[in-house]
C-alpha positions as a printed Julia matrix, in Angstrom:
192×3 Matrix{Float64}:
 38.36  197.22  120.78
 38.16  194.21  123.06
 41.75  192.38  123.64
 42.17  188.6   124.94
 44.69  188.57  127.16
 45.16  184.71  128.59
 41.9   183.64  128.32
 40.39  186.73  129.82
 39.05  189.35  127.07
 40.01  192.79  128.73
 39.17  196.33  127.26
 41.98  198.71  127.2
 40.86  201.88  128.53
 42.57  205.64  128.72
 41.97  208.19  131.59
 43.87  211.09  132.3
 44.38  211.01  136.03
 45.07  214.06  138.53
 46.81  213.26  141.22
 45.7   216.36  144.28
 47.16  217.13  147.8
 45.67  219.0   150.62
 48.48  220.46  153.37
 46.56  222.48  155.3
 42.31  221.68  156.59
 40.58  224.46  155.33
 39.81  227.37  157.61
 36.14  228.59  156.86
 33.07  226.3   157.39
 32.04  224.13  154.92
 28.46  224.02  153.66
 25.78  221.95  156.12
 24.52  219.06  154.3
 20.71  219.29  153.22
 17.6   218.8   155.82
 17.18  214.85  155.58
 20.81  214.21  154.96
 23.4   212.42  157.36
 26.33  209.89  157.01
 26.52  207.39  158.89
 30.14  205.45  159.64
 29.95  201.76  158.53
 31.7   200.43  161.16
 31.73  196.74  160.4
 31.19  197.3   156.89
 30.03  193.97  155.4
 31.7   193.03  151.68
 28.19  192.59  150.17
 27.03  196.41  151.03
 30.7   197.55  150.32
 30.18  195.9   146.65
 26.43  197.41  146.35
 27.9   200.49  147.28
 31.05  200.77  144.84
 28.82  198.85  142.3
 26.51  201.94  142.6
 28.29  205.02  142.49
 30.74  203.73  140.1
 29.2   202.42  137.79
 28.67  205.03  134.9
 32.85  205.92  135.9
 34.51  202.62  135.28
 35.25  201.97  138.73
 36.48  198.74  138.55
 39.59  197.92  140.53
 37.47  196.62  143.62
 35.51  194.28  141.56
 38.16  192.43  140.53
 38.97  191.55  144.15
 38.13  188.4   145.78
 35.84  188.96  148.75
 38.92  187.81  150.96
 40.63  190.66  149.81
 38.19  193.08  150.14
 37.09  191.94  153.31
 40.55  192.47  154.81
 40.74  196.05  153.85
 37.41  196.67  154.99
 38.65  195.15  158.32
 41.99  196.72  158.56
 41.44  199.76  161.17
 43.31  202.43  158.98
 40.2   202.14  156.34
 37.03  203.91  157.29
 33.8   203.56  155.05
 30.74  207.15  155.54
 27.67  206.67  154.34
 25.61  209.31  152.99
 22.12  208.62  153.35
 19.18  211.09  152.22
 15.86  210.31  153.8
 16.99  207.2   155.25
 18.27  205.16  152.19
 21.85  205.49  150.73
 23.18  208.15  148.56
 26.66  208.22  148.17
 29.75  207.01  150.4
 33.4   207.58  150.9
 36.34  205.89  151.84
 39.11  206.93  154.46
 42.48  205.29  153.6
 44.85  206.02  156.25
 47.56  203.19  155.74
 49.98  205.41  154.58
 50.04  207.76  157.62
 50.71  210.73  158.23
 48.9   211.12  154.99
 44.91  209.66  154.7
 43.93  209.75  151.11
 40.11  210.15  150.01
 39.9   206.54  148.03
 36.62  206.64  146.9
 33.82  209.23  147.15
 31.06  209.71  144.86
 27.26  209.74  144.93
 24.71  207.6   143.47
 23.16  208.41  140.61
 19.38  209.36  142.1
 21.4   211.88  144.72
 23.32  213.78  141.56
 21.93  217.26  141.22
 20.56  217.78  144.27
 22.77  219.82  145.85
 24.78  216.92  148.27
 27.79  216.79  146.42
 29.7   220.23  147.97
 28.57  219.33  151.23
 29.55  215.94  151.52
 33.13  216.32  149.75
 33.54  218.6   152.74
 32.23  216.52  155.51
 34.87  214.04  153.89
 37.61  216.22  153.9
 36.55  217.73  157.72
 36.05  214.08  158.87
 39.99  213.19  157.87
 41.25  215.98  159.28
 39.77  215.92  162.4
 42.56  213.03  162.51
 45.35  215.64  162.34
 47.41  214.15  159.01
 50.43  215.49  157.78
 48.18  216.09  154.5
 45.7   214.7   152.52
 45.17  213.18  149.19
 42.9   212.13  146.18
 42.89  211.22  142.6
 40.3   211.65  140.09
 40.46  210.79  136.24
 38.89  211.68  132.8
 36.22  208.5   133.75
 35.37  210.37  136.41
 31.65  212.6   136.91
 32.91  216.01  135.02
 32.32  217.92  138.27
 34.93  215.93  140.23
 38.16  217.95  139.86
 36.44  221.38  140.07
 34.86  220.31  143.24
 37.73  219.6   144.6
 39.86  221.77  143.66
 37.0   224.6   144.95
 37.01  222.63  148.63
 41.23  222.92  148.87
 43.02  220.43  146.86
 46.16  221.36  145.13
 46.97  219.32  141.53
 50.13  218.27  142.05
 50.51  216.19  138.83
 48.73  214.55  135.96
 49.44  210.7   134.48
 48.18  208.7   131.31
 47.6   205.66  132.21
 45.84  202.51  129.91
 43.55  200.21  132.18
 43.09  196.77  131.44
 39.16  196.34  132.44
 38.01  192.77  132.32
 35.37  192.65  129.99
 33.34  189.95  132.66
 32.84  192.69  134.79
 29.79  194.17  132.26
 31.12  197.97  132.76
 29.42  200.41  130.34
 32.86  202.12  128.88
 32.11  205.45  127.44
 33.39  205.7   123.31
 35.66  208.66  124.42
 38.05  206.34  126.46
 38.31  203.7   124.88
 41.94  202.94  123.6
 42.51  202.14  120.03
């Protein structure tokens, strides 16, 4: 069901999101990525790769916040030195990324992280969810913290709950996703 909303047609959607925490960096190794795998910091991280880059990986999950967002916007967090954008590249062209949000310090919360859909299944995922979660706390924070949702790849929360991350609480919440933005939304969460 599609609702108009002030001239904008928007399509209410319903996630279950898990809130996690991390107080403690884990204590064994994590696993080394693959041979032909390395992320790269995007230091000056231009809007237009940001975009292909979010547009990527979220695409099948209804990541959509960030599109709404007038390049302005965007390009002020991607300037603002408490945000950090890794790259995951496999055999020199991207493969996944994550975002670094340390604005709310002495927490950093894991923003985004995902992998496009060409690197799914071939063993990266583990490995980079722990380079992510090594990388922040190499930073010392008081703790660290991600969310994940019901839109979300299935293997999300067991992942990381399996690298460290503690559920600390679990919220319904009903998106408003402009229809403009072309999303595919999955039959299971749409709102009726």
């Amino acid at each position: 069901m599609a609702v108009s909303m002030a001239s904008e047609t928007i399509i209410p959607v319903a996630v279950d999101v898990t809130f996690l925490r991390m107080d403690e960096a884990p204590e064994e190794p994590g696993p080394a990525l693959p041979p032909g795998a390395e992320v790269v910091q995007a230091t000056r991280c231009s809007v237009a790769f940001y975009r292909y880059l979010y547009g990527t990986v979220g695409e099948d999950y209804v990541w959509w916040l960030r599109r709404t967002l007038p390049d302005a916007d965007l390009a002020a967090i991607l300037a603002d030195r408490g945000v950090t954008i890794h790259v995951l590249y496999q055999h020199g062209e991207p493969a996944g990324f994550y975002e670094l949000d340390r604005r709310n310090r002495p927490f950093t919360n894991l923003a985004y992280f995902g992998l496009m859909p060409h690197a799914i299944g071939l063993g990266l995922g583990r490995a980079f969810l722990r380079h992510a979660v090594d990388t922040a706390w190499a930073e010392h924070p008081r703790g660290l913290t991600v969310n994940t949702c019901t839109a979300d790849h299935p293997r999300a929360l067991p992942n990381y709950h399996a690298v460290g991350f503690g559920t600390l609480r679990k919220v319904r919440e009903i998106w408003q996703v402009p229809a403009r933005l072309g999303l595919p939304i999955p039959e299971r969460l749409r709102y009726r």
